[in-house]
SEDO-810666 format. One record per residue (C-alpha): x, y, z; residue in three letters; residue number from 1. Coordinates in Angstrom, 1 decimal, padded with zeros to 4 digits. Layout:
N
X Y Z ALA NUM;
...
//
This chain:
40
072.1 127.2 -118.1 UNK 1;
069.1 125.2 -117.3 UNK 2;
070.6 121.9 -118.5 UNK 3;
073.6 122.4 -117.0 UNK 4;
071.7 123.1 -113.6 UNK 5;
069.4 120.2 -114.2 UNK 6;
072.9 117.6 -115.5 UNK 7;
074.5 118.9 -112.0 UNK 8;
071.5 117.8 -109.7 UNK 9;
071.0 114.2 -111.4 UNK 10;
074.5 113.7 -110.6 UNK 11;
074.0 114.9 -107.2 UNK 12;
071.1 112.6 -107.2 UNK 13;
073.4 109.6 -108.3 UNK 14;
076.0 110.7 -105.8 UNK 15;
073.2 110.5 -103.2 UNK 16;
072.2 107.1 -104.1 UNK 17;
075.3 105.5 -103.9 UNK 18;
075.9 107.2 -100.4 UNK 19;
073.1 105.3 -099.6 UNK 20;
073.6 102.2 -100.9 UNK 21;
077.2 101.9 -099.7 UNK 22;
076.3 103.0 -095.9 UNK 23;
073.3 100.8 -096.2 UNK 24;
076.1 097.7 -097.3 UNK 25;
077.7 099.1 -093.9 UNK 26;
075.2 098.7 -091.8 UNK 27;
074.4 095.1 -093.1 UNK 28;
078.4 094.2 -092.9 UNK 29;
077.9 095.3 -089.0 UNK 30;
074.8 093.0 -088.4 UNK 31;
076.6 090.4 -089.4 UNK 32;
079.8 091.0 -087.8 UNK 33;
077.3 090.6 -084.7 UNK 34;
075.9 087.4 -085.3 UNK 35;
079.3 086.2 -085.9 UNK 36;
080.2 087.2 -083.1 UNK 37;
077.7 086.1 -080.8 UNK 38;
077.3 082.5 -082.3 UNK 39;
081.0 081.6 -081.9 UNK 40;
//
């Protein structure tokens, strides 16, 4: 049982991460968008 507990929250983990990463990759899209926008 423990394994299986501790397997299930390093995927979480990983799930988490890429959450992250892939809002973070949002946000930075925006920002540009922005400047883009503002220099033209």
């Amino acid at each position: 049982i423990k394994s299986g507990i501790i397997e299930l929250l390093s995927r979480f983990e990983t799930l988490e991460t890429n959450l992250l990463a892939s809002s973070y990759d949002d946000l930075i899209q925006q920002q540009v968008n922005k400047y883009n926008h503002y220099r033209h």
